[in-house]
N, C-alpha and C positions, 0 to 999 in steps of 0.2 A: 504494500500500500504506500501512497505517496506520505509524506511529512512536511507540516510545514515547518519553517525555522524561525526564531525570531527576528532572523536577519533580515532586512528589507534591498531588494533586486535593486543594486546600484553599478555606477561605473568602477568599476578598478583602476589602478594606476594603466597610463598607456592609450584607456580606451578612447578609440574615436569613432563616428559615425562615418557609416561608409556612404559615399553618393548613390552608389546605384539601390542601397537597401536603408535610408533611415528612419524606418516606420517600425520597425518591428522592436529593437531592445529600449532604446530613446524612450517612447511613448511610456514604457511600465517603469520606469524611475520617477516614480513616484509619490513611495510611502505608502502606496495598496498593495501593494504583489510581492510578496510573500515569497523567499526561494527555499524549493520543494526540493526534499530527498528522497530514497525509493524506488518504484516500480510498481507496474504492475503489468496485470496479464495482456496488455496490450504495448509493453513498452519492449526497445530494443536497443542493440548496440549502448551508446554514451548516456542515453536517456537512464539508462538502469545503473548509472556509476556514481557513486560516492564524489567524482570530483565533475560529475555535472552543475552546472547552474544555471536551474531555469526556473520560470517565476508565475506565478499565477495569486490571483484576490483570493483571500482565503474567505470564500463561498461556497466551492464545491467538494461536500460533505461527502459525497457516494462511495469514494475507494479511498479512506484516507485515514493513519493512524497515527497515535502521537505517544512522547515518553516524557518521560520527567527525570529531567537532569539537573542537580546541587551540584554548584561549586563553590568557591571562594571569589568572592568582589564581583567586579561585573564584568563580564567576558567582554571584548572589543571585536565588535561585529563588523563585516566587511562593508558597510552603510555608514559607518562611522567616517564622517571624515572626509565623505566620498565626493570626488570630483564631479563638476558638471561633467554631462547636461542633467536639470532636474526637470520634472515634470508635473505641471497642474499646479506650481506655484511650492511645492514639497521641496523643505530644507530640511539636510542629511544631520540627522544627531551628530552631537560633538563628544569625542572621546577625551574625557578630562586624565590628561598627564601633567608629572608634576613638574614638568617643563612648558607647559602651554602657557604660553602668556603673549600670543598673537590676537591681533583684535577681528581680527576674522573668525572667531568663532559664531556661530548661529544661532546658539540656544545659550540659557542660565546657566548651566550645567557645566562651567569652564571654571581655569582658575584664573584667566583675566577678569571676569564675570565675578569672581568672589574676589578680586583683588580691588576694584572697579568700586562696588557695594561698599567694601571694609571702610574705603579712603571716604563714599559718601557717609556712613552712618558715624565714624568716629575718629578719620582723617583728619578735620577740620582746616584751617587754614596752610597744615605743612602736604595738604595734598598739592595746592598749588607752588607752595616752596621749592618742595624737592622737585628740581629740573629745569630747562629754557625757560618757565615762563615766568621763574624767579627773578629775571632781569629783563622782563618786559616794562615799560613805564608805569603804567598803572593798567590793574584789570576790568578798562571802564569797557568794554565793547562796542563804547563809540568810536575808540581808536583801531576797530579790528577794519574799521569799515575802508573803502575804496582800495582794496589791494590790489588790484591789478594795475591802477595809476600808479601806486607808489614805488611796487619792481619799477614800471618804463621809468618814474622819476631819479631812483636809481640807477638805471642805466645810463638817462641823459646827463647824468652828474657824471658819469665815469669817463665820457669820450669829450674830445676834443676835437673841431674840424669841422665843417660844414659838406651839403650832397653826399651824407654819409648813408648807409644802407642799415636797416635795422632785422633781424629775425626773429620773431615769435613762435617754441615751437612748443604746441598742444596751446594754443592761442585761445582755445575753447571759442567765445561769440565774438571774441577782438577787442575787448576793451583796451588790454595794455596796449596791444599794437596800433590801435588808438591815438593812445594818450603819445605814445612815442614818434609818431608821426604827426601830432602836433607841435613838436619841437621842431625850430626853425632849422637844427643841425641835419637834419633827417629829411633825403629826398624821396626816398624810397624804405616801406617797411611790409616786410611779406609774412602773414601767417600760416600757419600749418597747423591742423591737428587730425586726427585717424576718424574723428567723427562727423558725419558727411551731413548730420543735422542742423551742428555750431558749426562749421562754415557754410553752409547754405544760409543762417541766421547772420554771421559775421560780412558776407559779402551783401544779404540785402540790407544791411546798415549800409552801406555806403551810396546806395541808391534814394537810402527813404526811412522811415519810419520805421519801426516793426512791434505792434500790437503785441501784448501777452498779457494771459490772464494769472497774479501772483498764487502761490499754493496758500489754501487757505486752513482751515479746521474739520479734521474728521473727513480728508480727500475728499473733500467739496472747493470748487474753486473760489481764489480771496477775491481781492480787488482787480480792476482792469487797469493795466499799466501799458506806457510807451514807451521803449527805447528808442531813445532821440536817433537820428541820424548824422552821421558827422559831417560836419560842413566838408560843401565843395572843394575845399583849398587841401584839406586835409584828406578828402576821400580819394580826391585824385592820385596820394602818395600807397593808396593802401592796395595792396591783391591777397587773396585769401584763394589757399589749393588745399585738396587733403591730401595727405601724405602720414605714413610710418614713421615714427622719429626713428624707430631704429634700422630704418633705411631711408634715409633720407636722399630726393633724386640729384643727382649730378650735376641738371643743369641750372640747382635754385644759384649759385655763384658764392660769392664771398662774402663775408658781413662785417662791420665794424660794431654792432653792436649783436647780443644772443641771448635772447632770454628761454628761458624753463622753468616756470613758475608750476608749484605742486604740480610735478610732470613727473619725475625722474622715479617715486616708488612707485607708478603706476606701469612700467616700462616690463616687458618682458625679456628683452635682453639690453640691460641698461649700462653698459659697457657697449655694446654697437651703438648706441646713440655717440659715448662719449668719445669712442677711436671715432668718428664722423668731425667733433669739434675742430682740430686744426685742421682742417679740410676748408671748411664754413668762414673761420674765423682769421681775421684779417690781422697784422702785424699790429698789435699794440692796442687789438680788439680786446671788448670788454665782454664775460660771458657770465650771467645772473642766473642764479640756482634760487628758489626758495619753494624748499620742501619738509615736511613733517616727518620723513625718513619712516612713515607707517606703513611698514613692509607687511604685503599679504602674498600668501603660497600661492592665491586663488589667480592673483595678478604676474608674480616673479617666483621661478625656485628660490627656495631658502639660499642654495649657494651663491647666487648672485645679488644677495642681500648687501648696503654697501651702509655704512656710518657716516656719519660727516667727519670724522677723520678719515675714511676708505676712500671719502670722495675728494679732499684734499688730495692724500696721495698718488690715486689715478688720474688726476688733471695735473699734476707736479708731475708726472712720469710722460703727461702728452704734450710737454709742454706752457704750463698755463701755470702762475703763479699765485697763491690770494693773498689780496688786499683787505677785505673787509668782511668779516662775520657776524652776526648781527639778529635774533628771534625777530620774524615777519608775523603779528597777526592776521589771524583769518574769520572772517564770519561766512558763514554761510545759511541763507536760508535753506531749513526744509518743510516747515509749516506756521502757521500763527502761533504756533506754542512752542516751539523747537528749534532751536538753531545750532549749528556747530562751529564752534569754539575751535582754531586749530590755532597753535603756536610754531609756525612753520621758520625752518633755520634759514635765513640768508646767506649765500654764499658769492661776492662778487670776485672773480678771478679777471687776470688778465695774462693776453695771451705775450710772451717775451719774446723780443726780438723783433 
């Protein structure tokens, strides 16, 4: 008779959907379907093996038997942990070890989750202490606001020269690239980012208006807002392409200015991005990093995880010097009741020679 497991029908390390068949394992990752062990009198070959795994909603009663297995803690099931794709909106339990302390976890059940809680219920002021946000100016969240001006104003502070060229890369809707093409130093500033949404959004600013409606409470939509369009003088400086950062195409040219503003832990291979820099980056060119360094497995393997020291000495090793470090706040809306708070590192380097 068949068994079911408590295990829930996920992907394994490796897995990928294949083109000519993605209907068939894809769809049951889900958190209904149940992976069966067993046989029965109609089964054959692999189907009747111990190291089959196949998956079915546990509904169908008619051939099917079960046991009762004690052990010690909680066994770690092959669902735990488990890589997209998910299905029907179904997130994979999280297997709490006593080195988890990624924020990628899904569920309560972590020990970031209990680390997270501790600092709120009895942390009190040294949760903010201990760390970058300890030498932020003050923690008013009026000053988290307008960051993407304030990277390009940090940029424009760093170069010297006029008809300079600027790059944005994960530009998201273009504001910095914007604001940096509103300096008079800057003839030309081009953005990139891999999502085809935010530059479709970032180039029709340059045209016009563009309507949105703000998020509001309980996924019902807030107010109706405008993003202004950038004047004429300055939209004429602007072009917005998608592009990979960590292939970035050949023919974008050279830049005297490079920003990467919360880009770099989003990267999956974030070392291709940076062997690309002195390529981009023009003699004496200035290249702005500011990132929260919030590494997730879902986003980058762990081995390509990099510190802001790592990141120092792989831009020291490409050539590129730093000049100034610096905690960048971040706000970010995600609804009328909820914002995030990032304390992002700034890093401006300059390229030598």
């Amino acid at each position: 008779a068949w068994e079911y497991c408590e295990d829930w029908f996920a992907a394994l390390p490796g897995f990928n959907v294949h083109h000519l068949y993605d209907d068939f394992s894809a769809p049951c990752m889900d958190g209904q379907h149940s992976l069966i062990l067993g046989g029965s009198f109609a089964s054959t070959g692999n189907e009747a093996s111990a190291f089959s795994r196949f998956h079915f909603r546990s509904h169908f009663h008619n051939l099917i038997g079960f046991r009762v297995v004690e052990g010690e803690g909680e066994p770690e099931l092959t669902s735990h942990d488990a890589a997209k794709p998910w299905a029907d909106g179904w997130v994979p339990p999280t297997y709490v070890r006593a080195d988890a302390a990624d924020e990628g976890a899904h569920k309560y059940e972590s020990a970031a989750q209990l680390a997270a809680y501790l600092d709120l219920h009895f942390g009190g002021s040294d949760a903010l202490a201990d760390g970058p946000a300890a030498n932020l100016a003050s923690f008013d969240v009026r000053d988290a606001l307008h960051f993407p001006g304030r990277c390009a104003r940090i940029l424009d502070e760093a170069v010297r020269g006029e008809r300079l060229r600027g790059l944005d890369v994960g530009c998201a809707v273009g504001g910095a690239a914007t604001a940096l093409a509103a300096s008079s130093k800057f003839a030309e500033v081009v953005g990139v980012d891999f999502a085809k949404g935010f530059v479709d959004a970032a180039d029709a600013l340059t045209k016009g208006d563009l309507a949105y409606s703000r998020s509001g409470e309980a996924s019902k939509p807030g107010s109706s807002c405008v993003a202004k369009a950038a004047a004429p003088e300055i939209a004429s400086k602007l072009s917005f392409r998608r592009a990979d950062a960590c292939a970035l195409p050949d023919d974008l040219g050279s830049f005297d200015a490079v920003l990467a503003a919360n880009l770099l832990c989003r990267l999956p291979e974030p070392l291709s991005f940076l062997d690309a820099l002195p390529n981009v980056t023009n003699a004496n060119g200035a290249v702005f990093f500011a990132s929260p360094f919030s590494w997730m497995e879902e986003y980058t393997p762990r081995e390509l995880w990099l510190t802001p020291e790592g990141l120092e000495s792989a831009m020291r090793s490409r050539g590129f010097s730093l000049e100034r470090a610096a905690p960048e706040p971040v706000l970010i809306r995600d609804h009328a009741r909820k914002f995030q708070f990032i304390v992002s590192h700034g890093m401006l380097f300059r390229k030598v020679g």
